[in-house]
N, C-alpha and C positions, 0 to 999 in steps of 0.2 A: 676271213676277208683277206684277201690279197696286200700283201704291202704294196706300197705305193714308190711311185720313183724315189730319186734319191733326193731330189731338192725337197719332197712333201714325206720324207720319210715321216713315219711317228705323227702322223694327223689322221682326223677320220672326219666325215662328211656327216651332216645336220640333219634333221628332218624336212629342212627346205632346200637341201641340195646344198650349202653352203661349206665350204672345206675350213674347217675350225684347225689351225694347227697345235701341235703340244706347245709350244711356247707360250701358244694365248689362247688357255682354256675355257676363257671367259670371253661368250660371243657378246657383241654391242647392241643387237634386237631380240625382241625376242618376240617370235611369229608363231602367233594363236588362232583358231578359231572362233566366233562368233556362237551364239546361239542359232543365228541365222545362216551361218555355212559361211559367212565374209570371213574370208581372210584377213587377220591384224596385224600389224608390224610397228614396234614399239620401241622407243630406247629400254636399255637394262635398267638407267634408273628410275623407270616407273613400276618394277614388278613392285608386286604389291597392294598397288592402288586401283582407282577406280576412273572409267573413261565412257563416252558412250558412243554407243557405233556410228558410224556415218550412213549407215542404211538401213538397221532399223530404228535408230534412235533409244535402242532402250543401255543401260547400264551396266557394262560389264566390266569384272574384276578381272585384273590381270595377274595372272600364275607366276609365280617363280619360276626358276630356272627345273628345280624340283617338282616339280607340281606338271610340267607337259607332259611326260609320260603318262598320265592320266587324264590327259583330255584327249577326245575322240575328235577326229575331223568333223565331225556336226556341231562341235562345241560344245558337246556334254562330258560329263563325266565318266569312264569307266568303269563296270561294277563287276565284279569278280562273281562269275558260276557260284549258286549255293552249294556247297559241300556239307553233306551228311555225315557227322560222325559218329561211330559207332561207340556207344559207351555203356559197355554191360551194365557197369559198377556206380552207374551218376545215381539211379535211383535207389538206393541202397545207403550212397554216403548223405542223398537226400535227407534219406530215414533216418541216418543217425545224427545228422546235425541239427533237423529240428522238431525231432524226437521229443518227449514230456520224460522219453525214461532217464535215469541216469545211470544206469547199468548195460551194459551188451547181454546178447543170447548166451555170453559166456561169464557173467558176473564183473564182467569190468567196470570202473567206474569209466565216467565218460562226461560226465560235467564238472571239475573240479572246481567251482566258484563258491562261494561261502550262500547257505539259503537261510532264510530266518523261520524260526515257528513261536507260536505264538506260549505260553507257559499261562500257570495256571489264572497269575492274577491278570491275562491278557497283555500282556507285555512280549512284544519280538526278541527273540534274543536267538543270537549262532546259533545254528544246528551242531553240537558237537560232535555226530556221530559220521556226518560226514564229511566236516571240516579236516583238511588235510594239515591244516599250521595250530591245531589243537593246543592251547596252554593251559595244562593241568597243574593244581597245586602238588606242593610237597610232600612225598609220602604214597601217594594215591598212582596205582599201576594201571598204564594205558597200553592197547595193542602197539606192536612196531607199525610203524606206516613209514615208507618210502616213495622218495620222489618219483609222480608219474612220469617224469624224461630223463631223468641220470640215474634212476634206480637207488640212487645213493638212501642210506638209512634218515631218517628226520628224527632228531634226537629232541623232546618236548623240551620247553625252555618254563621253567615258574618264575612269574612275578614279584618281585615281595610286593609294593606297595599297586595289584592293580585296581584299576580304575571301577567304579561301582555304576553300572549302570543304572540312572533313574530313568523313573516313570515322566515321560513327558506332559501328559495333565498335572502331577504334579510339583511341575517346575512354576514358583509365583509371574507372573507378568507384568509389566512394570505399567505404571498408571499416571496419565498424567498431570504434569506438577499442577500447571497453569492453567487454570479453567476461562477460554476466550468468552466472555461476553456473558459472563455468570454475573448471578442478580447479587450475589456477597461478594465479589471482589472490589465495588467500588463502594462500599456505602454512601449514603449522602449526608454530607454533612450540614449540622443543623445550625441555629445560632450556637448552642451550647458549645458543640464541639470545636467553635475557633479559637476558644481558650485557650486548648493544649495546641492545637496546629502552631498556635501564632509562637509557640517555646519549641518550636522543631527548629534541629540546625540552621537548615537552609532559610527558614522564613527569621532567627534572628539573625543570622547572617545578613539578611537585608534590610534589616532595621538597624544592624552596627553602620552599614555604609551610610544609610541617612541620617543617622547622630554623626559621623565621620564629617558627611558633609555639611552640615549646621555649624562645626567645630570649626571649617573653613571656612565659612562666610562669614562668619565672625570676626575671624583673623582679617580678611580682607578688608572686612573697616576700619581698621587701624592706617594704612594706607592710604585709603579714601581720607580720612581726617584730616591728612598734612598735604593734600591737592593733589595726588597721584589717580590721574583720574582718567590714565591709561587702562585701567584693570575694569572700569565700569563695564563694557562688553561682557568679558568675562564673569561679572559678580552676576551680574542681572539674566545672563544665560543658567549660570546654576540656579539663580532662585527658579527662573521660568522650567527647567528638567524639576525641581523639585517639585513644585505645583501638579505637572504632570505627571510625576511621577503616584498619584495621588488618583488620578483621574484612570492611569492604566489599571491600577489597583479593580476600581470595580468592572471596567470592560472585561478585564480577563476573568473576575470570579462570574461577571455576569452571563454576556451569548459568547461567550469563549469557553467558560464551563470550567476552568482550571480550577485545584483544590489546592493553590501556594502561591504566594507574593510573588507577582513579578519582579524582573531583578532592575534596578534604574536605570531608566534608559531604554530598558527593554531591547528592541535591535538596532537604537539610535535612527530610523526612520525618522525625516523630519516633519513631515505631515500627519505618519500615524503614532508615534513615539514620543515627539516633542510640541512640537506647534500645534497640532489637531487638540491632543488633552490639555494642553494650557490653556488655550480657546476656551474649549468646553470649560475646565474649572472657572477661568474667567468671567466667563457670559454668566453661570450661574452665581459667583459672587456678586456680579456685577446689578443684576437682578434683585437680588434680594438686600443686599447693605449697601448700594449704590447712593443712596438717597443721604447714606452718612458725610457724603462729600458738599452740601449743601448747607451744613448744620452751621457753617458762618453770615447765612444769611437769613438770620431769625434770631429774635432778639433775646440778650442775654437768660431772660427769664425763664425762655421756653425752650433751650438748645437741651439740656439736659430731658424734659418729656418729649420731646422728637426724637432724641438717640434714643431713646429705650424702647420708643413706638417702633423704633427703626428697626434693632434689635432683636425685636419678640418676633414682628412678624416676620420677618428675613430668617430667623431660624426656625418656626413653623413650617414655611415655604421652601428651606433650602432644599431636606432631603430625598421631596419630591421634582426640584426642579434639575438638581446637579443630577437624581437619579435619571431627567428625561435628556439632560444636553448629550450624555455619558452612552447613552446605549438606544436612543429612538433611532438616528442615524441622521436625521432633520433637525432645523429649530422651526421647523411650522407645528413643533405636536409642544411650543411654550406655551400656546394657547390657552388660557384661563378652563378653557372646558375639561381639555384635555388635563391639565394637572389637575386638578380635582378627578378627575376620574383614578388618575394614577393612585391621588390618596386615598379613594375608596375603594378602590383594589386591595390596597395593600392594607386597610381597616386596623385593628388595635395595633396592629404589626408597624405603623406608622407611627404609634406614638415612643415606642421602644427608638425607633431611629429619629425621631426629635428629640429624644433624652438622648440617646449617646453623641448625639450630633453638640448636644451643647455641651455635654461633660468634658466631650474630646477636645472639644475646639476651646473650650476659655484654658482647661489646662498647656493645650497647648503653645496657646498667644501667651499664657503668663508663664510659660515656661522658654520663651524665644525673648521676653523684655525682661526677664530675670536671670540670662546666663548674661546678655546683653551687659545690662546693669554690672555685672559681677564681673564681667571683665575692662568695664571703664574701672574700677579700682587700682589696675594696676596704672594707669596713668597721673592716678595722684601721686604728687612730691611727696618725699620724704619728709617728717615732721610738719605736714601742712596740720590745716587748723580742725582739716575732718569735718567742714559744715558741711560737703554734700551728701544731698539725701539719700542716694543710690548706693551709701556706701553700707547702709542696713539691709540689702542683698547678698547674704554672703554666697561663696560658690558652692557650699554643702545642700544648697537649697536650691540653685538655679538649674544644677544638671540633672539630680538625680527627677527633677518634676520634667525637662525635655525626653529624660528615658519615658518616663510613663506617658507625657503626650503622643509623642512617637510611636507608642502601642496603641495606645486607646484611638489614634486615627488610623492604623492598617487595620485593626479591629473594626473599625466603624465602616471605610471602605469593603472591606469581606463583606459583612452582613449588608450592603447594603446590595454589592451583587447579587449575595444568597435570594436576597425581597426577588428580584427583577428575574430569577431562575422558576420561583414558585408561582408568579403572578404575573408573567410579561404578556398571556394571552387576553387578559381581561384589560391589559392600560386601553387597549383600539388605538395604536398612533396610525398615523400615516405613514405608509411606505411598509407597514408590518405584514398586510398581507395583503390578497387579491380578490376584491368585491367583483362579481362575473356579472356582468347587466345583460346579459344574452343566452340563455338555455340551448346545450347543443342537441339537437335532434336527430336521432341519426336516422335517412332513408335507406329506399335502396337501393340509388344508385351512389351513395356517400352521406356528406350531413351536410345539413341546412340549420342556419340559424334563427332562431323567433324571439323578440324580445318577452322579457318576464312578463310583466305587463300587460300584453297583450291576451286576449281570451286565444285558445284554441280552435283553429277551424272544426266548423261540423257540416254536414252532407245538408243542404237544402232542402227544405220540405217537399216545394213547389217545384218544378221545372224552368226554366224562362220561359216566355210566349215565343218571342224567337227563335228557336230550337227548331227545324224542319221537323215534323214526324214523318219515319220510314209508312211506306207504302209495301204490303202485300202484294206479291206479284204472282199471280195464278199459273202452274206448273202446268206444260205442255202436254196437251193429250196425245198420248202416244197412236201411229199411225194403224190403222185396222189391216195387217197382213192378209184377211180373208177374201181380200175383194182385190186383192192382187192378180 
């Protein structure tokens, strides 16, 4: 190419005619073809990206700077002439690269990769014969073998301690610990076995906290006595959590299904934790020894044979009724029918829980007016005269009989869950399950419903009278072509 004057020395001219000089080797468009033959003309800082033509509408990427020299004025690409090359030797290195032999026509090796074969007890192991990194023991003479690219000699190296290959069947497999949803991992447990439950950590754990708390409410009467009767809130909240705490007892061994005392308080919930199971114990005391709040208005003679009537049947009646407040979900299943049905559910199994109902419950009322008693003692003066009567409660007698109450009622709640686990399908309460008063049917274009009660449709014998009958309509005799 010819230089150029002197002002344009050192430049040279574009493919769109344009004089690019050396100082600014970088032009500011950059002018393309289309797929459609339109010329395009673009800032530099779009190469790269994507635009679309203004005359055919469709979508074209824009070239680098690098990239024009391979586009053709049509806007295609340019393809470079197929060239043939001539390669004696391509099918030959073919053969030997994927070749099954490992030797040449001349005894060379030619796959030097370690292969396995199998030995007699079927186990893979090195081929040592044509392993090149060969580790021979001590003593034992191996051919020279040198490296197939440096030639250099490979001197064998021995192990002392190596490694013993085992048989992979017989390596143990491990097994696991935790079997989900096995018929032995949960036993069920029976009355018998709440004996020992109730001596696990955890469950006395939670019978130390309710002797604990006995221990305080105690204490707080001493206060109440001298008119501090700011603390009442507080006294009558613990009583009412303890009550409750009584009531959680059989919910959770019952449709809760847990096998451990709950802890007091439980999540401190106040509808289902405090207030809900106080109610419930409530209503059921209330029900059945209710009637003892009356005993002042009958007369001297007969107060004593009314407490007892009161008594006997309010503990017959309790462990079915506390059993229905506690876990029916309703107080519509108090109903006379329904509790008897519950006690006949639960049949000889009922009289077991009106015996521990009364053992638990008198030891433990005399074991709350026996610590009681045992601690008005210390309020007596020194050298007084000793006539009160409470003073023949000593304290060796009042706590140790609150421990045993203490038990023998988380005892009594467990089993009475355990009843309502074995028998809760036979109580019939309300709200238990769903009587269906409609049989689904299913068609075919969906289902339809029929009630129970009703008989089945069946296909009429007779027809109506009203029914038009189809008429017969006599087929056209076809025309006689012969007379055409």
């Amino acid at each position: 190419m010819p230089r150029g004057t002197a002002g344009e020395e050192g430049s040279h001219a574009d493919r769109g005619g344009h004089i690019i000089r050396a100082v600014d080797q970088q032009p500011s468009t950059i002018k393309f073809a289309c797929t459609c033959t339109t010329m395009l003309e673009v800032p530099i800082e779009q190469a790269g990206t994507s635009l679309q033509c203004p005359h055919c509408g469709r979508l074209v990427d824009v070239p680098s700077l690098s990239d024009l020299q391979s586009i053709a004025e049509d806007g295609t690409y340019r393809v470079d002439d197929y060239e043939l090359k001539d390669e004696p030797e391509r099918l030959a290195k073919l053969e030997r690269t994927y070749s099954r032999k490992r030797v040449d026509e001349h005894g060379n090796e030619l796959d030097l990769r370690e292969y396995f074969k199998p030995d007699e007890a079927g186990i893979a192991r090195i081929a040592g014969d044509d392993d090149v990194l060969e580790m021979v023991e001590d003593g034992e003479d191996a051919p020279p073998k040198y490296d197939p690219v440096t030639g250099e000699l490979i001197r064998p190296i021995g192990l002392i301690n190596e490694p013993v290959k085992a048989d992979p069947t017989a390596i143990p497999m491990a097994m696991a610990v935790i079997n989900y949803a096995g018929a032995d991992t949960t036993p069920e447990i029976t009355g018998w076995r709440i004996i020992p439950e109730l001596f696990k950590f955890t469950n006395l754990f939670v019978m130390f906290l309710i002797f604990c708390v006995h221990i305080f409410l105690q204490l707080m009467m001493f206060p109440l006595m001298i008119g501090m009767w700011l603390i009442i809130p507080g006294f009558l909240f613990l009583v009412g959590a303890l009550v409750a705490h009584y009531a959680n007892i059989v919910n959770d061994v019952g449709p809760d299904q847990k096998d451990e005392l709950p802890r007091p308080g439980r999540d401190l919930n106040w509808h289902d934790d405090l207030w809900g199971p106080f109610v419930q114990f409530a209503v059921a005391a209330g029900i059945c020894y209710g009637g003892l709040a009356f005993i002042g208005k009958f007369p001297p003679g007969t107060r004593l044979p009314f407490a007892g009537t009161i008594l006997v049947i309010g503990t017959i009646g309790f462990p079915a009724i506390f059993l229905t407040t506690t876990t029916s979900g309703t107080f519509l299943n108090l109903a006379p029918d329904k509790i008897l049905r519950v006690v006949g559910a639960l049949g000889v199994n009922y009289l077991w829980c009106v015996g521990m109902w009364a053992a638990s419950a008198g030891i433990y009322i005399f074991s709350i007016v026996a610590t009681i008693f045992a601690l008005g003692t210390l309020l007596e003066t020194p050298g007084a005269g000793g006539g009160s009567w409470y003073t023949s409660f000593p304290v060796i007698l009042g706590y140790p009989a609150l421990a045993i109450g203490i038990v023998l009622m988380h005892g009594y709640c467990w089993y009475l869950g355990l009843m309502y686990r074995r028998h809760y399908p036979a109580f019939d309460w309300y709200l238990q399950q769903h009587h269906r008063k409609f049989e689904v049917v299913r068609s075919k274009r969906g289902y339809v419903t029929m009630p129970v009660s009703s008989t089945p449709p069946r296909a009429p014998t007779d027809p109506p009278a009203d029914i038009p009958v189809a008429k017969a309509i006599p087929a056209p005799v076809p025309p006689n072509r012969n007379h055409a």
